[in-house]
N, C-alpha and C positions, 0 to 999 in steps of 0.2 A: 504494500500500500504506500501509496508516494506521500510524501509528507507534505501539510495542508497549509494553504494562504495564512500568512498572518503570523508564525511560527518563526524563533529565529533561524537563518541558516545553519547547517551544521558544516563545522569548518571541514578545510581538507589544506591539505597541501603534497601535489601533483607534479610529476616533471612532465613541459610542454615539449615539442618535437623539435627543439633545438639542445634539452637536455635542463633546460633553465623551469628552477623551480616557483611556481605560481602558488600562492596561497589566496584563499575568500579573503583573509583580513587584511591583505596589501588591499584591496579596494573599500575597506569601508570609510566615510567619510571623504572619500571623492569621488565614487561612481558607482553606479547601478553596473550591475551584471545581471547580462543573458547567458543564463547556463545552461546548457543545453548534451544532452545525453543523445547519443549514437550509438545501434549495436556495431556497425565493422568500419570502417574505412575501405574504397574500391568494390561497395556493392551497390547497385541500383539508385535505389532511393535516396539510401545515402547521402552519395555522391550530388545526386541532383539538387538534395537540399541543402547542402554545404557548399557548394557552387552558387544556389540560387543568392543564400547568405553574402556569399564573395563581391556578387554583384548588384547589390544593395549595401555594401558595406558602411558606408558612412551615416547609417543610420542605426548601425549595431556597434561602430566603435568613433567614438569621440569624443569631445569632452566630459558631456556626462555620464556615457556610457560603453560597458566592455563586453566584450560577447568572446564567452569562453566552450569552445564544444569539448567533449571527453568522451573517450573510446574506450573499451578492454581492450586495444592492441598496446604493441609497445611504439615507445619512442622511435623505434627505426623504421617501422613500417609506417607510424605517420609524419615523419619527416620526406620520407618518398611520398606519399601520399598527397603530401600538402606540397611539392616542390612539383607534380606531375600536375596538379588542380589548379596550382594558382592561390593559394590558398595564401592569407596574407594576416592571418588571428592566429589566436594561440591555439593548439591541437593538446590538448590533457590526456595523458595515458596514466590507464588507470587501471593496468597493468597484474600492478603486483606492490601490496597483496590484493587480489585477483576479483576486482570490483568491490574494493572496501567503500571509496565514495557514492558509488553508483545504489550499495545496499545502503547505505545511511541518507539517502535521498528517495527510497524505496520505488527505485528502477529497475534493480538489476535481476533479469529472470533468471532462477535457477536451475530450470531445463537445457536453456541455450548456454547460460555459460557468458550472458552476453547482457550489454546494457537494454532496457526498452528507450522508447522516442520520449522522453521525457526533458521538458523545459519548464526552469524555474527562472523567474524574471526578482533576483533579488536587490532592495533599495541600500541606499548610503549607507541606512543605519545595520545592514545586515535581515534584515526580515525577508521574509517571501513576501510578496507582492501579487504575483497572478503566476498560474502555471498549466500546463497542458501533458497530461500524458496518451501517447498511442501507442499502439500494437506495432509490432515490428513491421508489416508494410505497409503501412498508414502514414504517410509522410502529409508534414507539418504545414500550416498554413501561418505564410510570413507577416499578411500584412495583422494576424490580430497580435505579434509579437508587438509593432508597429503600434497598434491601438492600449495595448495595457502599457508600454512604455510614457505615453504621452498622458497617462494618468498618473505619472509621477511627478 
């Protein structure tokens, strides 16, 4: 069960696909983060929706806000991943130990092995804000990212 609007974040700290560690509380008190859960890097949907991201970008990272996705792969498979896409955000793996974030955000399916489409739109202070979770082929719709941002 994903965990509910309103609730504080619960921290992580993540290495992105350059090796460079990101933590939730480097951004509080200066930006909202879009955190958004991926099952794989290089499948379908995925792809499409983290491309779509790419291409809208300045409206998921700017001043006031960071859009952070995380995978179960590791660090090497999404540094190729994001250097073959274009991909220009930080990529979170979340690796090992082996969907610790993704269960403490209550994404991560235990059958697959693998995160579900889960986005949490958290504010300055750290809270959840609005969030959306799908089914692994149920890929995401951007523009209401767009719409609960602009309710912040």
């Amino acid at each position: 069960m994903a965990i509910e609007v309103g609730v504080k974040a619960p921290e992580f700290e993540l290495k992105d696909n350059h090796g460079r560690t990101v933590r939730l509380a480097d951004f509080h008190g200066q930006k909202n983060v879009v955190l958004l859960f991926y099952p794989f890097a290089f499948t379908g949907v995925c792809t499409g929706e983290l491309c779509a991201l790419r291409d809208e970008l300045p409206k998921f990272v700017n001043d006031d806000t960071q859009l952070l996705a995380v995978s179960n792969d590791s660090i090497h498979t999404l540094r190729v991943f994001a250097e073959q896409e274009g991909l220009e955000y930080p990529l979170l793996s979340d690796f090992w130990p082996h969907g610790e974030t993704s269960r403490a955000y209550g994404v991560f399916d235990e059958e697959k092995g693998c995160a579900v489409r889960g986005t949490f739109i958290i504010d300055k202070d750290g809270v959840v804000r609005w969030s959306v979770v799908n089914g692994l082929p149920d890929a995401r719709d951007l523009d209401e990212y767009v719409k609960a941002l602009g309710t912040l």
